[in-house]
C-alpha positions in Angstrom: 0.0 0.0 0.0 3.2 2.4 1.1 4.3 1.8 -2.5 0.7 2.7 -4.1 0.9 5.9 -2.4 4.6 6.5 -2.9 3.4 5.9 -6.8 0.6 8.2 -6.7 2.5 11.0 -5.0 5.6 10.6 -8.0 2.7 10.7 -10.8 1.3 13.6 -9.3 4.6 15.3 -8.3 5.6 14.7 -12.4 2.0 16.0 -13.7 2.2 19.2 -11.5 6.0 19.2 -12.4 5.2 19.0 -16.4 2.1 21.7 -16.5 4.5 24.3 -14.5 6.9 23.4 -17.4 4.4 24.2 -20.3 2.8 27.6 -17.9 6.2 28.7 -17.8 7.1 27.8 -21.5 3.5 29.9 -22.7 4.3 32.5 -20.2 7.8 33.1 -22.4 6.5 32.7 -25.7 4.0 35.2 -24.9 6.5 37.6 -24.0 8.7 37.1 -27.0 5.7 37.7 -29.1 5.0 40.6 -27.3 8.8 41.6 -28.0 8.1 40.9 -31.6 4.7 42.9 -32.3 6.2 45.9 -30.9 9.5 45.8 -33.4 7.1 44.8 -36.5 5.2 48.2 -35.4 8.5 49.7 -35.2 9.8 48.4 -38.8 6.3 49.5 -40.2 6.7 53.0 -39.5 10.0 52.7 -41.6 8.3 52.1 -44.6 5.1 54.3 -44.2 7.7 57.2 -42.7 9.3 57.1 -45.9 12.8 56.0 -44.6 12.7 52.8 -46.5 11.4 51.1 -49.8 11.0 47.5 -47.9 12.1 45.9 -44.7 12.6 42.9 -43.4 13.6 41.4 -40.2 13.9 37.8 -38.0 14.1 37.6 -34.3 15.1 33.7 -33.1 15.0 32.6 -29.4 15.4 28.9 -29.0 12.1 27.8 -31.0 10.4 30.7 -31.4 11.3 32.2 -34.6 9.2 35.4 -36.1 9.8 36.9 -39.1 8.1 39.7 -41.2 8.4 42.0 -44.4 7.1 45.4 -45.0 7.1 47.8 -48.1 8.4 46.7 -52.2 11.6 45.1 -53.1 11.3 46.5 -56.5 9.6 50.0 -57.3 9.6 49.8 -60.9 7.5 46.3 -60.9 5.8 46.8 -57.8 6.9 43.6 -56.2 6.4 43.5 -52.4 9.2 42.1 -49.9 8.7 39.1 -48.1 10.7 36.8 -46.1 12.8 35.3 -48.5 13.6 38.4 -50.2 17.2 38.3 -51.0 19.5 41.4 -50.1 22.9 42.9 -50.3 24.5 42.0 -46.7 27.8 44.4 -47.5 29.8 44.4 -44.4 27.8 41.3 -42.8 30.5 39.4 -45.5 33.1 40.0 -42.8 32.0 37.7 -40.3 31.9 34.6 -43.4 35.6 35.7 -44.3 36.9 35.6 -41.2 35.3 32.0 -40.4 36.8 30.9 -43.0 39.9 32.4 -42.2 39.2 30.0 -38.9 38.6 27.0 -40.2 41.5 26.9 -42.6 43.6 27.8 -38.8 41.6 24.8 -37.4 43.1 22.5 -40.4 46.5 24.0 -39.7 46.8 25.3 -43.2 47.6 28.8 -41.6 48.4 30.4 -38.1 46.6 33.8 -37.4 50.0 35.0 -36.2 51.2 34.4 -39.9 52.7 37.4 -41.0 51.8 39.1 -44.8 55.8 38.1 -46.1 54.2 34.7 -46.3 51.7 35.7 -48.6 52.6 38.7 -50.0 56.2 39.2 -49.7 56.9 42.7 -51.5 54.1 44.0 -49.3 55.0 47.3 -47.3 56.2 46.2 -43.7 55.2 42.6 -44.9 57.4 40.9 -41.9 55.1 43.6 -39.3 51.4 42.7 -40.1 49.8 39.5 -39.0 46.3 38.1 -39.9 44.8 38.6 -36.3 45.7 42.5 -37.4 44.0 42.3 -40.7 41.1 40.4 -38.7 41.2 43.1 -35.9 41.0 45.7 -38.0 44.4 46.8 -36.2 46.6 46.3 -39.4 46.7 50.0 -40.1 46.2 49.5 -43.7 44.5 52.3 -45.9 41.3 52.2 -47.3 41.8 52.7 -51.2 40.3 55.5 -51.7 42.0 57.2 -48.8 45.7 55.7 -50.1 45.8 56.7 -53.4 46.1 53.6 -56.1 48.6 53.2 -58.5 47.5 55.5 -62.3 47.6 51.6 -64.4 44.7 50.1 -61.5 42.1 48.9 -63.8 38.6 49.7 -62.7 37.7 46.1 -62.1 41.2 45.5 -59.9 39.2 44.3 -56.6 38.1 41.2 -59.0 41.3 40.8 -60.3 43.4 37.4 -59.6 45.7 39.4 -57.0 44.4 42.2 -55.8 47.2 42.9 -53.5 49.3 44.1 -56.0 47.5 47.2 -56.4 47.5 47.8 -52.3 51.0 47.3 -51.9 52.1 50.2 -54.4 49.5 52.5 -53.1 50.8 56.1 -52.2 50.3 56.2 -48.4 49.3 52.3 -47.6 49.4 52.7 -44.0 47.6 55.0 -41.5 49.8 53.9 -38.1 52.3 51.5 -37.3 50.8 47.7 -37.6 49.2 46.8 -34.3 49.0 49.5 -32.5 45.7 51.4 -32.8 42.1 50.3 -34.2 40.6 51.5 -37.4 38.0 50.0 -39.5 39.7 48.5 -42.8 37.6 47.0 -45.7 41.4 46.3 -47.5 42.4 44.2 -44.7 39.6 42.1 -45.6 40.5 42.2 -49.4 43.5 40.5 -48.8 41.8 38.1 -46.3 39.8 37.1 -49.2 42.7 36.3 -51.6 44.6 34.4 -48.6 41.4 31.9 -48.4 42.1 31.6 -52.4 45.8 31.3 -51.5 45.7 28.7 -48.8 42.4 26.7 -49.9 43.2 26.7 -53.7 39.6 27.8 -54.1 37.8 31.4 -55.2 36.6 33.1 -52.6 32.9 32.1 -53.8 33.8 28.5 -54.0 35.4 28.0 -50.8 32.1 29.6 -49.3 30.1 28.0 -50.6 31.9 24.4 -50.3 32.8 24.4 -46.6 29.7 27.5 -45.3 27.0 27.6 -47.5 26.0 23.5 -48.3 26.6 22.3 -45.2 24.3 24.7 -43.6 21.8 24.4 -46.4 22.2 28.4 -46.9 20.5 28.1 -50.5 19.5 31.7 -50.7 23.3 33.1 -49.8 26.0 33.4 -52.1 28.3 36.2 -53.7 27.1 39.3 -55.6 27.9 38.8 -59.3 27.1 42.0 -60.6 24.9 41.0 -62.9 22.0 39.9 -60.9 18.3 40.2 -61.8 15.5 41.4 -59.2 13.3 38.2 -59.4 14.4 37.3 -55.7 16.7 40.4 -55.2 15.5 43.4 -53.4 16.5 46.5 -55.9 18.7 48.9 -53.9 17.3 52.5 -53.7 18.6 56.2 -52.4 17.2 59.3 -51.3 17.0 61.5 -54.4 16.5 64.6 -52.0 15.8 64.5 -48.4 16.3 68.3 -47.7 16.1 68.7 -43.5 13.9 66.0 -43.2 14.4 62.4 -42.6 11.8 60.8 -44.7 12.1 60.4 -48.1 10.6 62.6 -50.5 11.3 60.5 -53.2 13.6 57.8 -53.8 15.9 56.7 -56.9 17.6 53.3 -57.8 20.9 52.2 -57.2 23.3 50.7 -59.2 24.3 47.5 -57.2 27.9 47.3 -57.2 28.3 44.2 -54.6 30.0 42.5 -57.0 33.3 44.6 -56.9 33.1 44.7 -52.7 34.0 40.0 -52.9 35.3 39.6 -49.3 34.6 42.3 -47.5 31.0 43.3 -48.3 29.9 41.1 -51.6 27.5 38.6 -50.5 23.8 38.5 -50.9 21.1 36.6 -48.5 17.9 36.4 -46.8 16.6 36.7 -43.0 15.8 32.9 -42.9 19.5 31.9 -44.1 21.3 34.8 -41.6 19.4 33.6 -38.7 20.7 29.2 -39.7 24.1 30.9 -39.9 23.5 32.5 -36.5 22.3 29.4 -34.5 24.9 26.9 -36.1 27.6 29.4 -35.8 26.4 29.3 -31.8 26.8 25.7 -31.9 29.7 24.9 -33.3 28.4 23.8 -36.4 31.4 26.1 -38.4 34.5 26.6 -36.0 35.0 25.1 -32.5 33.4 27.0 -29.7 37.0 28.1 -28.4 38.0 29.4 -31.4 34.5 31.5 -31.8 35.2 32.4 -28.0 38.6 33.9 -29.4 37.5 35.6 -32.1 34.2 37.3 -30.2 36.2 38.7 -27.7 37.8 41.9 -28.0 40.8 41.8 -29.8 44.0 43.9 -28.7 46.6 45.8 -29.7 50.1 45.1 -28.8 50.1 46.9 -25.7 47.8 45.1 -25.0 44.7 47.6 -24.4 41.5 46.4 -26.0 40.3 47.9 -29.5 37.5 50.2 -28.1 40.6 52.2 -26.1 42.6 52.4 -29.1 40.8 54.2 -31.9 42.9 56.0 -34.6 41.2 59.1 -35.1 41.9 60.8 -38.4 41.8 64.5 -38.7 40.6 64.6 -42.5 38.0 61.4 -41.8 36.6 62.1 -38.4 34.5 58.7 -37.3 31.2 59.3 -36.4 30.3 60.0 -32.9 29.5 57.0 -29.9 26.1 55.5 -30.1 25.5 56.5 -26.0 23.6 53.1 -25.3 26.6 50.8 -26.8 29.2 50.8 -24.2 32.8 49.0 -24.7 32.0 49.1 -28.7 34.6 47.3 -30.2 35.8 44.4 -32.8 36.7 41.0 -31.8 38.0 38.8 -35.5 35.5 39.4 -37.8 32.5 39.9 -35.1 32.2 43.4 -33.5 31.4 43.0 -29.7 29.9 45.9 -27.4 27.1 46.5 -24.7 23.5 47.7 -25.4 21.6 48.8 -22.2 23.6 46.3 -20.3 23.5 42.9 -22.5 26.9 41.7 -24.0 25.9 41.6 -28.2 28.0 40.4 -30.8 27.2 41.6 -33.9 27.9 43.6 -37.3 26.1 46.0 -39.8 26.4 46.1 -43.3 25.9 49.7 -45.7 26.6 50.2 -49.4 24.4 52.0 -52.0 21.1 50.9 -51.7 21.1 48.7 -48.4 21.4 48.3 -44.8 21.8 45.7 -43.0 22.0 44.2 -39.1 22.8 41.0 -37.5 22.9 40.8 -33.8 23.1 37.8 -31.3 23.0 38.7 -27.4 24.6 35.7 -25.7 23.1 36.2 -22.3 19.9 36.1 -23.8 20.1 33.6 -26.3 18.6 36.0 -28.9 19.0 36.5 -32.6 18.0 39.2 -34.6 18.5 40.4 -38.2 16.9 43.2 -40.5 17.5 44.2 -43.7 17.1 47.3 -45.8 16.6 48.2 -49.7 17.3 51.9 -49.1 20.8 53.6 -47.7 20.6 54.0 -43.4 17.0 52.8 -43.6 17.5 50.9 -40.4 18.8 53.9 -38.4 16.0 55.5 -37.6 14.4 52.6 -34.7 17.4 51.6 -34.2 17.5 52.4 -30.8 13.8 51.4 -30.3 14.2 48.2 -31.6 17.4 47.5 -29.5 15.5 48.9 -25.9 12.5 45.9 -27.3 14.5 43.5 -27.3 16.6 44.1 -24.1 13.6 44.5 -22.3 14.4 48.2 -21.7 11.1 49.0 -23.7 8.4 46.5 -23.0 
């Protein structure tokens, strides 16, 4: 009889034990979809504002995933946006490169301590710069634009078999002494991409989508041609004069020119891809979990102060002032890394002509996000808002 009652009590202790389970698990889903209406209210007023042509966005947290679209990927045939709409990701291809980068370390085909004289020998200060540098954005190496190219650099040279040929004869091709301050460099990343071609024996495109892409079943992602068509694409667009006013009067079209930004801004994807990337990426499903602990972390210069002490501030190209509610906002390898309203977020942005684009993931709350733009800084304007919603600072 003891038993029987011992048997009853275990039964009921599991029952109560199992509906407190599936209370709490409504209770959260409730909340994240409270999280959720409140940033699809904020992404609609992008589009009805007149800060955007279309918008899209996906928030993940474990198996609650919510995505929506708002506005028209294309305004010359009318076609709306919707969740697999495909868009430019620009500087959200740094974050693949360096992975990739990663996994070529993890098969001990290169070191990121290697220096550029194993690559590039005639490089300037070749022996000085090392790929955690060019990762780090602490290289020092000039943007093109900003160094001055060589008179015979074709207009097509970022597409060009070695690209670092044109670098290493630029006029100025260094801001500061390797390693020892922190500025953003999209060249650094060039030459990341031709390493991968290098070391792997692969294009850039290739080795993506070989050892990235297929395994995750990322069917929608790949690199920018140039020549794309806006079945699936989301047409880029501009203001064509905004006066003092943030909303757009009217917008114009822009020429996509991902195809010419390869390794560090060329791919093209949608929300549903992005947020795969995110999860497997979180478990281990593309580089060991140390080595993504590594490269998330803020990197350092080589006195060994962290990258968001270490800023090289140029006189001619002032950087644009703090964002007050990200605190510690710095790079890791590939990943930026900074605080919003208190929660630890890795993440990056992407801008070219025509598109803006976000991917976030806040460790501490096991939270994905990503949003995509067809129209310059159309995020920016909730940015803020949509950061406070998901923090819990505004709900």
């Amino acid at each position: 009889m003891k038993q029987c009652v011992f048997q009853i009590a275990l039964i009921t202790t599991l029952i109560l034990g199992c509906k407190g389970a599936d209370e709490h698990a409504t209770s959260e889903i409730a909340h994240y979809k409270a999280k959720t209406k409140k940033i699809d209210s904020l992404m609609q007023t992008l589009v009805t504002d007149g800060h955007s042509a279309g918008i899209v966005y996906g928030f993940q947290k474990g198996n609650y995933t919510h995505g929506e679209a708002f506005g028209i990927a294309d305004l010359q045939s009318g076609r709306k946006v919707d969740t697999t709409t495909v868009f430019g990701l620009a500087s959200i291809t740094k974050p693949f490169t360096a992975i990739a980068i990663a996994q070529l370390a993890e098969k001990g085909e290169l070191l990121f301590e290697d220096t550029l004289s194993k690559y590039f020998p005639d490089f300037p200060k070749a022996k000085e710069v090392t790929l955690y540098q060019l990762l780090s954005h602490t290289s020092g190496i000039n943007e093109w634009w900003v160094g001055g190219l060589p008179e015979d650099t074709p207009e097509d040279w970022v597409n060009s078999r070695y690209p670092h040929q044109y670098l290493q004869r630029m006029a100025d091709p260094y801001l500061f002494e390797p390693g020892t301050k922190y500025s953003y460099s999209n060249m650094g990343y060039l030459l990341l991409g031709e390493i991968i071609e290098k070391v792997s024996g692969k294009n850039y495109s290739t080795y993506l989508n070989d050892h990235l892409f297929k395994p995750l079943g990322m069917e929608n992602t790949n690199l920018a041609t140039g020549q794309e068509t806006y079945d699936r694409l989301a047409r880029g667009y501009h203001p064509k004069n905004t006066g003092d006013s943030l909303a757009m009067a009217e917008l114009e079209a822009s020429s996509f020119i991902a195809g010419s930004l390869k390794s560090f801004g060329g791919l093209k994807s949608n929300i549903g891809d992005i947020l795969h990337w995110s999860s497997a990426l979180q478990n281990g499903k593309l580089i060991g979990v140390d080595v993504l602990e590594h490269m998330t972390s803020y990197a350092k210069i080589v006195d060994e102060s962290p990258v968001y002490e270490a800023r090289y501030v140029d006189p001619k190209y002032p950087p644009h002032p703090p964002v007050e509610f990200m605190k510690k906002d710095g790079y890791g390898l590939g990943f930026c890394r900074t605080e919003i309203f208190g929660k630890t977020a890795l993440w990056h942005s992407g801008g070219m002509p025509g598109y803006n684009s976000l991917w976030f993931y806040f460790p501490e709350l096991e939270i994905s996000f990503v949003a995509f733009s067809n129209t310059e800084n159309g995020l920016m304007p909730v940015f803020e808002q949509v950061m406070k919603v998901i923090t819990d600072e505004g709900l």
